[in-house]
N, C-alpha and C positions, 0 to 999 in steps of 0.2 A: 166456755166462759159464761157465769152466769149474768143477765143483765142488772139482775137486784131492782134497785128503787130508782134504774135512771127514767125519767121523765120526758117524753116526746112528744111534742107539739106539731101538731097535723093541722096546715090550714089547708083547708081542699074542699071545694063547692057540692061537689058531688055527691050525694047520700052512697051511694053503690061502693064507691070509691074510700068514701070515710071509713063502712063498714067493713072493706076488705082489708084495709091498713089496719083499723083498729082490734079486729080478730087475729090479726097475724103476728101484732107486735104484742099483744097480751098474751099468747102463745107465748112468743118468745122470753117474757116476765117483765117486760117495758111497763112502766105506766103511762096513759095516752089523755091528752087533752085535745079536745078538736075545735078546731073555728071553721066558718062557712064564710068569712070574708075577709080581705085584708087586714083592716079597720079592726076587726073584733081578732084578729090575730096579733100585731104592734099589740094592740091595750095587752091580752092575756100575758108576752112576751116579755112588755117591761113589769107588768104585775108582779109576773111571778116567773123567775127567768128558768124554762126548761133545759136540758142539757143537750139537746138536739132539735132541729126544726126542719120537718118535711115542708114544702111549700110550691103548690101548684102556680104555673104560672099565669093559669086564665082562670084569674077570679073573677066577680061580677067587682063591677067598680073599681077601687084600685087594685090594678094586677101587678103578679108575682115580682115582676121585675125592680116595681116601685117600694113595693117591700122589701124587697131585700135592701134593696139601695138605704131606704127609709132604716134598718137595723145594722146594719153594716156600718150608719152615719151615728145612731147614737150607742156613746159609750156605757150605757147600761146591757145593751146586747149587741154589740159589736162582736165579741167572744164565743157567739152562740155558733157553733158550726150548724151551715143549711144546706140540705141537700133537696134539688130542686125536682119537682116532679112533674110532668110536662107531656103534651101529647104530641106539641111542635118536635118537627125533627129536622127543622132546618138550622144548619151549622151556626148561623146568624146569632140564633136565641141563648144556644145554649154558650157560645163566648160572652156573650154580652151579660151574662148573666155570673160566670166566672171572675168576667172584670170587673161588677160590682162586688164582688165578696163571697159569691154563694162557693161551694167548697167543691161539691158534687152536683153529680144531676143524675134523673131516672126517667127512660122512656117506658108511656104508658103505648100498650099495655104492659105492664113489669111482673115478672117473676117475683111473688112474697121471698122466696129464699136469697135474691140477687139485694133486693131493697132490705134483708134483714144482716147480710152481708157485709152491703156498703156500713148501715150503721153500725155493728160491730166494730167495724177496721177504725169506723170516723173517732167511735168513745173510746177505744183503745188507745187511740193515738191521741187525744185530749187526756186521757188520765194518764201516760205518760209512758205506758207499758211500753217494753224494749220491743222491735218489730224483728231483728235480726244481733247473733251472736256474731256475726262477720266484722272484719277490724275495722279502723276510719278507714275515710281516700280523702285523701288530698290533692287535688289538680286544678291548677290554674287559677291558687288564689279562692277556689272553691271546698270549704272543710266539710264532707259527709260521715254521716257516725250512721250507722245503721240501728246498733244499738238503744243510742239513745234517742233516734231518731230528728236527729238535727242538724241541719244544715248552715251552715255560717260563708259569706262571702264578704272576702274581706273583714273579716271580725264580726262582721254583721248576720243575725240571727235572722233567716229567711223562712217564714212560713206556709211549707207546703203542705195539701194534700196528701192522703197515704199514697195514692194512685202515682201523684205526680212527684212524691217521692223516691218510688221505686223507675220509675222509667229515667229521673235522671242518674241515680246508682248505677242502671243498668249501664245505658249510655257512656257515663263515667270510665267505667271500669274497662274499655277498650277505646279509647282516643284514637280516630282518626277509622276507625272500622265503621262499615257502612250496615245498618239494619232496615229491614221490610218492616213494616207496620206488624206481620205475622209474627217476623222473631220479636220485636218488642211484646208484642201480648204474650207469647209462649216466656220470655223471660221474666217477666211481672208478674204473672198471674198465678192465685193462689188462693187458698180457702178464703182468706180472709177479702180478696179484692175481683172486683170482676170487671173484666176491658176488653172491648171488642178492636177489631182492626180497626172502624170507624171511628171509634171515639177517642185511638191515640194524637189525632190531630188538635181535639181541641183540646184535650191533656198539657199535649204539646203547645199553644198557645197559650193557657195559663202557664204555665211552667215562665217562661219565658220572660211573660211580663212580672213576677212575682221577685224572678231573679235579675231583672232590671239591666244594667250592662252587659252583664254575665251570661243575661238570654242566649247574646249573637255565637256563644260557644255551641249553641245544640243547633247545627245547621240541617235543610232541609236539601237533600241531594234528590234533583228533580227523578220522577219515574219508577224511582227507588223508593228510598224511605228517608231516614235521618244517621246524624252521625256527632258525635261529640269533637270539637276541632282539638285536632292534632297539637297544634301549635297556639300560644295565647294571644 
C-alpha cells in the first residue's frame, strides 16, 4: 500500500525521537510535520488538519494526555485518529488515554516497522478500505461486517479501532468459548496490526467502554482470559 500525500503530525519533545519518526515515516512516503510541544501541536492541528497524529505523552508543559482530551473536544479535529507515543508503561496511562479518544498507543522504545504498521491499519481503516471478505455476524443485537468494517449495536454505529475490531470479531464468532490473552493475539494478529498478550487488556477495556451496555457481553473469566457471553 502506498502511503501518497497522507500527512502526519508528530508532536514529540525529543530531537532523537522526532528524527527517528521522521526518517522512517518518509521512508514510508508519509509527509511529516513536527511540533516540540503541546501548544504548538493544538495550533498546527486546527491550522491545518493532518490525517494522523503521533503524540507523546510527556511533553514539557501541557502533556499528552491534555491534548488529546483538548482535540478529541474540538470539533475541528475530533476526527483525527491519535496514536499515542509513550515511554510510561503503566496500564493506568495507557486506558486513561483510550478513554479520552486517543485510538492507539506505542511503547517507546518502538519498532519503526510496528509504529509504521499501526499507522497503515489506522489510514486504511479511516479511508474506508474493506479489512476482511468474511460475511456479517450478528449476535446479541451486535451487527459486525468485516468488510466493511463496521460495527452497529442496536442500529447504532460504534467506533472502533482496527485492533479492537478484530478482537471483538474474534471473540464474537465463538459465544461462550473461553480464550488466553495468547489465542486472542494469535487470532488477530496480522500484517497490518500488531498486539502483544499485554496489551489485550487494555484493547479489552477500550472495547468495552466504546460499546457501552453491550461491553458487559465480553466477560473477563478470571486466571484465564475472556469470552464472548453465551446468552444476552
Amino acid at each position: 500500500m502506498s502511503a501518497g500525500n497522507e500527512a502526519i503530525l508528530v508532536i514529540e519533545d525529543e530531537p532523537d525521537i522526532q528524527e527517528l519518526i521522521r526518517f522512517n515515516l518518509l521512508k514510508e512516503g508519509y509527509q511529516v510535520r513536527l511540533c516540540r510541544t503541546g501548544e504548538e501541536g493544538l495550533t498546527a492541528a486546527r491550522s491545518q488538519p493532518p490525517r494522523l497524529i503521533l503524540l507523546d505523552l510527556m511533553l514539557p508543559g501541557m502533556d499528552g494526555l491534555e491534548v488529546c482530551r483538548l482535540l478529541k473536544q474540538d470539533t475541528s479535529t475530533n476526527a483525527i485518529p491519535v496514536i499515542m507515543v509513550t515511554a510510561r508503561t503503566e496500564e493506568v496511562d495507557m486506558v486513561t488515554g483510550l478513554e479520552i479518544g486517543a485510538d492507539d498507543y506505542v511503547n517507546k522504545p518502538f519498532s519503526p516497522k510496528v509504529l509504521a504498521a499501526k499507522i497503515r491499519a489506522m489510514l486504511r481503516r479511516r479511508n474506508g478500505e474493506p479489512v476482511h471478505d468474511t460475511p456479517p455476524l450478528t449476535v446479541h443485537k451486535l451487527e459486525i461486517h468485516p468488510g466493511r468494517f463496521e460495527v452497529k449495536a442496536n442500529g447504532e454505529t460504534v467506533d472502533l479501532s482496527l485492533t479492537e475490531f478484530r478482537i471483538l470479531h474474534f471473540l464474537a464468532r465463538s459465544p461462550g468459548w473461553v480464550f488466553t490473552r495468547y489465542q486472542i493475539v494469535s487470532g488477530v494478529r496480522g500484517d497490518d496490526i500488531v498486539v502483544t498478550d499485554r496489551s489485550v487488556d487494555v484493547h479489552i477495556v477500550g472495547l468495552r467502554r466504546k460499546l457501552g451496555e453491550f461491553g458487559r457481553y465480553i466477560e473477563t473469566v478470571r486466571g484465564v482470559g475472556y469470552r464472548f457471553r453465551e446468552q444476552p
